[in-house]
N, C-alpha and C positions, 0 to 999 in steps of 0.2 A: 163707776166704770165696770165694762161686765167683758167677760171675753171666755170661750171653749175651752177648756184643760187641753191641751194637743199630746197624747204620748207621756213619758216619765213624768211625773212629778219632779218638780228640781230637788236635783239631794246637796246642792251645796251642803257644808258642814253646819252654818249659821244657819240655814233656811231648814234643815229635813226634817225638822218635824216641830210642832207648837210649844214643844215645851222646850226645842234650843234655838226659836229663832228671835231677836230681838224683836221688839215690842212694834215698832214702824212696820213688819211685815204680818200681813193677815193672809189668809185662805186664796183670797181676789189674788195679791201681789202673786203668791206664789204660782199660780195658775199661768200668769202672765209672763212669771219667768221659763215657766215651762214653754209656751210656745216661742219666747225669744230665744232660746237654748236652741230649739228645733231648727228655725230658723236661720241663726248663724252657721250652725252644725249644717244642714244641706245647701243655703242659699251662699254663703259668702268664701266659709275657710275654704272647700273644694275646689275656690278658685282665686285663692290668696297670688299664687304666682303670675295668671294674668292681671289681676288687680293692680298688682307692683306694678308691671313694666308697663302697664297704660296710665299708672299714676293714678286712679279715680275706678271707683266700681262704676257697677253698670247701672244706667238709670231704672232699668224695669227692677233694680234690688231696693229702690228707694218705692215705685209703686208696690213691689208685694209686702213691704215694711210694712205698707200703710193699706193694705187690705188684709190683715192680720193687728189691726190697732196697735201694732210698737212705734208710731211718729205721733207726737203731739200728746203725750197720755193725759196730763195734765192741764189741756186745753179745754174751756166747757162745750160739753156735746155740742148745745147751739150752734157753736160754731167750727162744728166739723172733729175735734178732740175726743179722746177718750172720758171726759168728765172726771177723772180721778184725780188724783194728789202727787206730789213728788218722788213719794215711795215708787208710784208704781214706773213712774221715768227711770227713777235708782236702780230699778229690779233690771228693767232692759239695758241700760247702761254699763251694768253690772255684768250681765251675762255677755255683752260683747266681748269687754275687757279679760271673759273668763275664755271666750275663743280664742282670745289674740287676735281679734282684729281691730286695728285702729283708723281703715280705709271708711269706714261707714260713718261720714260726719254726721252721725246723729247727733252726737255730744250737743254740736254745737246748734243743730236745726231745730232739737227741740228744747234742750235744754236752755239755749239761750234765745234764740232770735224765736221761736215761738212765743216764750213767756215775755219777753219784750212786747210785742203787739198783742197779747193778750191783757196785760198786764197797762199798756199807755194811750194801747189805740184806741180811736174813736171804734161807734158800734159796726160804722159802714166800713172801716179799713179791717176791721176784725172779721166781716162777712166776704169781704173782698180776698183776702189773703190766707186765712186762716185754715178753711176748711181743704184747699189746696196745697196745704201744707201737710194737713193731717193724712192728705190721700198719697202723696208720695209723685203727683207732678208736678207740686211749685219746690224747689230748693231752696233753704236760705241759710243766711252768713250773715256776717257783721263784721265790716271793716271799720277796724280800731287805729291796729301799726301801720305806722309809714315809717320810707327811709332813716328818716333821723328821731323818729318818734315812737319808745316800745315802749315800755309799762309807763313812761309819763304822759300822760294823754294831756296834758295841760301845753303842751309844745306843739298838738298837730298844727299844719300849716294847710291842709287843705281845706279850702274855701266853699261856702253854697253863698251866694247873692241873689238877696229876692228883686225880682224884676217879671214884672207884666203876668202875676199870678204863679210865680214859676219860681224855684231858685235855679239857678247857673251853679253847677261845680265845677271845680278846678282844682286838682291834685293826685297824688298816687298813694296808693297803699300796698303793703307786702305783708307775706305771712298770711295769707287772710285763706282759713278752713273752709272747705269748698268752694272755692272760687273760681275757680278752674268752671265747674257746673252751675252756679247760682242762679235762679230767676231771680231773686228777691235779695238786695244788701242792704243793710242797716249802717248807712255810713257816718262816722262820726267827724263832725264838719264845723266850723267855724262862721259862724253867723256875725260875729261881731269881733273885729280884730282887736276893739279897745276895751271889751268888759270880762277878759282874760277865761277865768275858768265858767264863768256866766257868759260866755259869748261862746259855748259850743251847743250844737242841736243836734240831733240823732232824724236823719230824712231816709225815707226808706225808695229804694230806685230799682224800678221793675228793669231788668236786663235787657230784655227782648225790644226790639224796634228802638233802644235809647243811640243815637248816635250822637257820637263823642267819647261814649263807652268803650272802653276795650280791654281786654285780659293782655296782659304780659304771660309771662313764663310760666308752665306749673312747676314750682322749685322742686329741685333733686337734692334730696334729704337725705341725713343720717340715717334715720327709721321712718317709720309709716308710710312708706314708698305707695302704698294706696291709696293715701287721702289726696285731694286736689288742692293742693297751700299752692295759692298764685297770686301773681303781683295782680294790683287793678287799678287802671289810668283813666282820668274825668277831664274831657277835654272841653270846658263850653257843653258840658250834656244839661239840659233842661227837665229838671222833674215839678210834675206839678206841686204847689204848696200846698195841698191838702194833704200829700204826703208825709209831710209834717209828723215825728212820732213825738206824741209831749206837747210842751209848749216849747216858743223858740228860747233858748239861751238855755233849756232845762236841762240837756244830754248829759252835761257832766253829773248835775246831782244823780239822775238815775241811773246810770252807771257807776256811781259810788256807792249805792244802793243795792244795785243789782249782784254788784260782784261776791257777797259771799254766796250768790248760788252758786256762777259760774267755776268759783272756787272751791265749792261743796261738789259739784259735779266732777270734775280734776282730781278729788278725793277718793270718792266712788270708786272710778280706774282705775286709781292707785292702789286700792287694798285688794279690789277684785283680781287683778293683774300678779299679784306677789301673794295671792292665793293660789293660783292658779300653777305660779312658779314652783311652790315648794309643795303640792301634790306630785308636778311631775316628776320634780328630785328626788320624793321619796318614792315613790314607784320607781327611779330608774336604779336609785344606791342601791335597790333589793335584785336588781334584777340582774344585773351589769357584774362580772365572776372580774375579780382581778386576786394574784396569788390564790386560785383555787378557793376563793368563800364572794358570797358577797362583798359589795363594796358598804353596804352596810353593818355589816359585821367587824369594819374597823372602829375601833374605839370614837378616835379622834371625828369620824364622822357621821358619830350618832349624836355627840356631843353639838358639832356645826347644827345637826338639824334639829336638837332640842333647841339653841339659840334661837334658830331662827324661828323656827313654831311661834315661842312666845312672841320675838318681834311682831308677828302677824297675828296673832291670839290679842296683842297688847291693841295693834293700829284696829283691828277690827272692832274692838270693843270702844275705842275713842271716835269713830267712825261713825258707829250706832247712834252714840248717842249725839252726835253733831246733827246727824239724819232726824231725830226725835225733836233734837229742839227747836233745828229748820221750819220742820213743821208746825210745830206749838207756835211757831213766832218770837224765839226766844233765842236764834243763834246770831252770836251779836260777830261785829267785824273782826276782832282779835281773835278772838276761838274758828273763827273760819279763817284767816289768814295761817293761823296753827294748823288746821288740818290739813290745809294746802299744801306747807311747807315741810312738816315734818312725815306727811306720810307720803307726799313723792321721793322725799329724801331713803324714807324707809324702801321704799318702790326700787328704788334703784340699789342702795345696799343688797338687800334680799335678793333679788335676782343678780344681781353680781357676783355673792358667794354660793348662788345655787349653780349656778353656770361653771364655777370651777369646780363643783362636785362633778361635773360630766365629763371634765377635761376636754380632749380635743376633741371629741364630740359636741360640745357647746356651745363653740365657734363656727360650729355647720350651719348653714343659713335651714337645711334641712330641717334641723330640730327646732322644734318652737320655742325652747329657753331660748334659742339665739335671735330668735324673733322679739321676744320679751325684753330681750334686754336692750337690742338698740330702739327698740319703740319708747323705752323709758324713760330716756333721758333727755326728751323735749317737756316733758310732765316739768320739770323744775322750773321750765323757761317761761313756757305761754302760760295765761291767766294772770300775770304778776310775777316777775323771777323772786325764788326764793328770800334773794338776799329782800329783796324791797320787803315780800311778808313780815321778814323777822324787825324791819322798820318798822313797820306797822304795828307790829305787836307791842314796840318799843314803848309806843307814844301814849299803851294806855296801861302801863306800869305806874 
């Protein structure tokens, strides 16, 4: 993967230089974090406030993603991708989470639904979808949750029935990240009502011209008031069978397969985010005069931010090496359901006590701790809520 140094070199504290950045980041990554820094920095935070209130960015922020190679990094060039590895996803991923913005579903377009057809699709659904992805005019999702169906995916109820080349869907889903915009959903569907967790299929359903299709609500959320989470209803819509991702009845193993990335990715966030928090805390306790000295010069809350340093000294260095073994091929489901778990948990602790160092200031939608923190605490929910994780973990004790 190759891309132009744009401006700064990223100075994160992990990244600034070779000899303190872990071993997953080289010269390349960081090059690439610098033009994704850039990027969020003029294209997205300057307009966080309309983001909110129209619930979804703008589509021309998804084409210049991808005329700057931040969508798809890890897709091979052939087919329209950056040709690199997960690192260099992590690194842009990383740097959104370190703006505060959580409107720009890349998380999910590249992180997941790219490597899914990367990763399942035939050569022709991969030349078809792929490079359209990478350029920032195809959008994609993957609808998992329905009404009565969230981290059990063995319960969906909606249906594909193959007939005359074609499956037939029937069902709704909610929660579903970029949905609102989507060209492309990877929906998870039931092919066979009698061979339970082998009777689901993962079919991918072009948006545009499907009728039957249709968006419900874009939900009005806690936090990340910019992302587009909307319901999506399958009424008798017709997708051809070649759309097929897998083979039929395979959806579930590969999604049990898939998820310590999607879960590695939700990590990412999580550390880059409660990095990002206790910069700003300490920049503000220095700055902020209460009884005549700084607010850092009280005892008690230089003690709170040595705490929390390590917490985030600790999650970053757990982080790394989850990132390193990912790559090797060696990050197995229990140690990814842990990073899930414990550093969204940390995600939202940390910025919970950095937000009362600011006091009423904190709770200002103004200030971007206060943006951090309600954006946080969907992190424990999606991908798997926490509690299921620590089940998970349970079973290979």
């Amino acid at each position: 993967m190759s891309t132009e140094t744009v401006g700064r070199p990223v100075d994160t504290g992990t990244l600034a230089g070779p000899e303190a950045r872990p071993r997953w980041v080289d010269d390349e990554a960081v090059a690439l974090g610098a033009v994704a820094r850039h990027f969020f920095e003029d294209e997205v935070v300057p307009h966080f406030e309309r983001f909110d209130q129209q619930k979804h960015v703008d589509r021309d922020v998804w084409r210049k993603a991808g005329a700057l190679g931040l969508l798809c990094c890890e897709v091979p060039a052939e087919f329209g991708g950056g040709g690199g590895t997960f690192a260099h996803d992590a690194i842009v991923f990383s740097e959104q989470a370190r703006s505060g913005d959580t409107g720009f579903g890349n998380m999910v377009h590249s992180g997941v639904v790219a490597h899914f057809i990367s990763a399942y699709g035939t050569d022709e659904q991969r030349a078809r979808w792929l490079p359209g992805m990478a350029s920032g005019e195809l959008i994609g999702s993957v609808a998992m949750s329905e009404p009565d169906a969230g981290s059990d995916l063995k319960n969906i109820k909606t249906r594909a029935v193959g007939n005359d080349g074609h499956y037939v869907i029937n069902g709704s889903k909610t929660f579903i990240s970029n949905g609102g915009q989507c060209d492309l959903v990877i929906v998870v569907a039931r092919t066979d009502p009698a061979a339970g967790r082998d009777g689901i299929s993962l079919i991918v359903l072009e948006t545009a011209d499907a009728p039957g299709f249709w968006r419900g609500r874009v939900l009005d959320k806690l936090g990340q008031h910019g992302l587009d989470t909307a319901e999506l209803f399958f009424d008798d819509v017709r997708v051809p069978a070649g759309n097929l991702l897998g083979d039929e009845g395979a959806g579930f193993r590969i999604l049990m397969s898939e998820l310590p990335r999607e879960r590695l990715v939700i990590a990412v966030s999580a550390v880059a985010a409660m990095e990002r928090a206790l910069e700003e805390t300490i920049a503000y306790t220095k700055t902020r005069q209460v009884y005549g000295a700084p607010l850092f010069a009280m005892q008690h809350v230089r003690l709170e931010l040595a705490e929390l340093a390590t917490v985030v000294r600790t999650s970053r260095v757990f982080l790394d090496d989850c990132i390193e073994r990912f790559i090797a091929g060696s990050l197995d489901r229990a140690t990814a359901s842990m990073a899930k778990w414990w550093l969204t948990q940390n995600q939202c602790d940390v910025i919970d006590r950095c937000l009362q160092l600011f006091g009423g200031y904190g709770y200002m939608r103004e200030y971007l701790i206060s943006r951090l923190y309600a954006d946080a605490r969907a992190q424990k929910i999606y991908g798997g809520t926490n509690e299921v994780m620590k089940d998970l973990i349970s079973r290979s004790l």
